[in-house]
C-alpha positions, 0 to 999 in steps of 0.5 A: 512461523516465529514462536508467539511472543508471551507478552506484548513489547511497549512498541505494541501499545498505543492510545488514542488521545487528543492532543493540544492541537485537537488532532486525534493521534494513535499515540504510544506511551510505552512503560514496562511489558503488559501480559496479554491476559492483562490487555485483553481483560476489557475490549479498552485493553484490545483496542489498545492493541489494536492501536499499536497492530496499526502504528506498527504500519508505519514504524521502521524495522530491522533498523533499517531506513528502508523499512517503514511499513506499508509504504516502503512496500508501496514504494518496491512495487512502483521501483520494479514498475515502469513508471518511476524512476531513481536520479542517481545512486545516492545513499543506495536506498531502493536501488536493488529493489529497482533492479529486481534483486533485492527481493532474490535474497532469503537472508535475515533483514533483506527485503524479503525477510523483513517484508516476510516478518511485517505482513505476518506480524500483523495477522499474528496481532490480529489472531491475537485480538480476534482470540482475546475479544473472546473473554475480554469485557465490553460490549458486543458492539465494541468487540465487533468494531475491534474484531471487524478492524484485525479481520480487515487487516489481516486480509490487507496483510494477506493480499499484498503477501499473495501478490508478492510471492506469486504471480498474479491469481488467474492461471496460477488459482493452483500455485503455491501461494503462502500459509494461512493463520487464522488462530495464534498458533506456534505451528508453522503450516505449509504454503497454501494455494493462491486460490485458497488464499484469495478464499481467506482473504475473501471470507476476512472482508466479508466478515469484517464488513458485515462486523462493521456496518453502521459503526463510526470509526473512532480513527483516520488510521482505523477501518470502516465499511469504506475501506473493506469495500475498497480493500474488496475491489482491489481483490476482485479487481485482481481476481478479474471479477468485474462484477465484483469490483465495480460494486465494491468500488462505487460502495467504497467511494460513497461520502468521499469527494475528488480533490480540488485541482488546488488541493492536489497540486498542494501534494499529499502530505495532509488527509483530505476529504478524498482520502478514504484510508490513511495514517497520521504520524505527529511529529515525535512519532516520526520515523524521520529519515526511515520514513516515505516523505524522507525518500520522496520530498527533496525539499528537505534534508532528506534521502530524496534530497541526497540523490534519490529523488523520486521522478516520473518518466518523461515518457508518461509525463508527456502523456499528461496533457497540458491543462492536467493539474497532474502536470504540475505536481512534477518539475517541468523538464528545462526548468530544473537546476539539477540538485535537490528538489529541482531536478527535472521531472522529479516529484512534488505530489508528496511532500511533508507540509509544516516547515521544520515537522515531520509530521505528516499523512500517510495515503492507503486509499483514495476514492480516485482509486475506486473511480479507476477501479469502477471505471475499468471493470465497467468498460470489461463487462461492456458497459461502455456509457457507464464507465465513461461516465465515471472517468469523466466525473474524475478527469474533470476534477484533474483537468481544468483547462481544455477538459474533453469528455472521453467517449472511447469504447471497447479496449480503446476505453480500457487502455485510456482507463489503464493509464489515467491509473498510471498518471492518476495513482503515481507513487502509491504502490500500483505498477507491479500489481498492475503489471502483473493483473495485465500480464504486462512485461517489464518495458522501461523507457530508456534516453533522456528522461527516462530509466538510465543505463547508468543505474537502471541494470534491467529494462525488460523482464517478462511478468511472469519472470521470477525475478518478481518473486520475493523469496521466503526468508531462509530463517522461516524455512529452517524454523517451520517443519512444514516447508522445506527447500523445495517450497522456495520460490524459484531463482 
């Protein structure tokens, strides 16, 4: 692990503020370097701090357009899936995600690296906050908020780090999974088991939960109940604790609705009263090109615009039924021109919604996820009326011509679950999470509409294939005493 920088860099720092058009933004406005001592002098000055750990979630790196934060991660986990598919070469962006070998580089600024450097920059910042409330001023309530939103992230950070170096957590409880900081330190610590991670991870929410319960969140972008709730269903969920998930998905859903059909087939660009977690970005601090709306929204100037149109296959499309306002938010096969936006089967779900701004909202969390999660954890433990009728309140809110309540039971109920998750959840970053949870092989549909031999190198991989596996940059290995060659993952 990298030295622990002395002083907090302008890019760190934000403040929340009110701008004219009344939205609450996590504005930065950077000056000259601030020392820690100075910014944890108050629980203000840490909640600055902790403003600028969460705009770091969507700010470019390595000066790359293809690193953008959670959602450049997000958008590699749905590339090595099987549901979502690249129109052409382009400008080259994602492409070797697509094909599994972005990840088998330990080289500075690949994906691994970067990947690497932003989820342990984040639980560093956290160590930092957590250490710092201890002598700053203010009272213990705020300490608690500020305190309860760095463990909620630094478990958020360690669970997709989990899932992206190793397989998934049953039968692998022993495997090497990745160090555990729980303190600032500038001593590197070897990899330890997934089990002791998930341990962390557990621990981290538990706390933050309890740090966090009755307490208003001053921000969109910041962490509530709701959201440890739903960050604690996404783990129990890939741990197989049914029990566990379904409780925590229910409690994470409580306050938010479903969108209306109109709501979304408008797209995503604009937080609603389903989304349970997300990131405002104003326009001036919009990353622009190096941003998910620029590899999703064709619409606009844009790399999506370029060739690298985000599409679904035709082999999931035409298991949305006709009625499902779902349908709609991709280009009806026939009635594509071919280029831009209007490319057949290309995505309209995302998409930046003022003309001339990029400025727009980055979904983390929605209570359609908790629905899912709840849905399919009730089905495992036998309960079938009772998962039923939690698919059902969702699909009646996607379907509103010829809706059929499902009444499947058993696995035929499990596998109507699994793929409402891959119509309803598309582009959100949950196929390779998914795939590996299920111990699904890689099987991607081939022919027209679907995954095409012209750019698509891998069409079948077994799950627990190392090509899944993100390597530990070399420069971390040559840094951390603690991990040596033998440590890396395997080719």
């Amino acid at each position: 692990m990298k030295s622990i920088l002395k002083k907090i860099s302008p890019l760190a720092l934000a403040v929340l503020m009110l701008t004219s058009c009344e939205k609450e933004y996590l504005e930065t406005a950077p000056t000259a370097d601030v020392s820690i001592e100075t910014v944890f002098q108050t629980t203000e000055g840490a909640l600055v701090a902790l403003n600028g750990t969460i705009r770091s979630m969507w700010t470019s790196m390595a000066g790359s357009h293809g690193h953008f934060g959670q959602k450049s991660y997000d958008l590699t986990m749905d590339l090595m899936g099987n549901d979502m598919v690249i129109h052409t070469q382009g400008y080259s962006w994602f492409t070797t995600e697509y094909n599994l070998t972005a990840q088998a580089s330990a080289a500075n600024n690949s994906r691994s690296d970067v990947a690497w450097e932003y989820y342990y920059r984040t639980i560093n910042n956290a160590n930092r906050i957590i250490a710092g409330l201890e002598t700053a001023s203010g009272t213990e309530e705020e300490k608690e908020y500020i305190r309860g939103n760095a463990l909620a992230l630094r478990a958020y950070s360690y669970f997709y780090l989990i899932n992206l170096w190793q397989h998934t957590y049953v039968g692998n409880e022993n495997a090497p999974g990745v160090p555990i900081y729980t303190e600032p330190t500038t001593e590197g610590k070897p990899r330890a088991t997934v089990q002791e991670v998930y341990a962390q991870i557990i621990s981290d929410l538990d706390a933050a939960e309890a740090m966090l319960e009755g307490q208003d969140r001053l921000h969109t972008s910041h962490v509530n109940t709701n959201v440890v709730q739903g960050i604690r269903a996404r783990v129990a969920l890939q741990m197989e604790d049914w029990t566990t998930a379904a409780a925590k998905a229910n409690q994470a859903r409580q306050g938010f609705g479903l969108m209306s059909a109109e709501e979304f087939q408008a797209g995503f660009g604009v937080d609603t009263e389903e989304w349970i977690w997300g990131l405002e970005i104003p326009n001036d601090q919009s990353t622009i090109f190096a941003s998910f709306f620029s590899h999703f929204d064709a619409s606009r100037l844009s790399y999506a615009s370029l060739g690298l149109q985000k599409k679904i296959t035709k082999e999931l499309y035409d298991m949305i039924p006709e009625g499902d306002v779902r349908k709609t938010t991709f280009v009806t096969p026939g009635t594509g021109t071919g280029s831009g936006a209007s490319v057949d089967y290309n995505q309209k779900k995302f998409y930046l919604p003022v003309a001339g701004s990029w400025a727009a909202d980055y979904v983390l969390m929605r209570a359609a996820e908790m629905y899912l999660i709840e849905a399919e954890a009730l089905a495992r433990l036998g309960q079938n009326a009772e998962a039923q009728a939690v698919l059902n309140e969702l699909l009646e809110a996607r379907v509103v011509e010829g809706f059929e309540p499902v009444a499947a039971t058993g696995q035929e109920l499990i596998n109507e679950i699994l793929l409402q998750r891959r119509i309803e959840l598309w582009g959100e970053g949950f196929s390779l999470l998914d795939l590996k949870r299920l111990n699904q092989d890689l099987n991607r549909p081939s022919g027209a509409g679907n995954h095409d031999a012209a750019l698509a190198q891998v069409f079948q991989r077994e799950i627990d294939a190392p090509e899944f596996l993100f390597r530990i940059p070399q420069a971390e290995i040559d840094a951390n005493d603690a991990l040596t060659v033998a440590d890396q993952n395997p080719e």
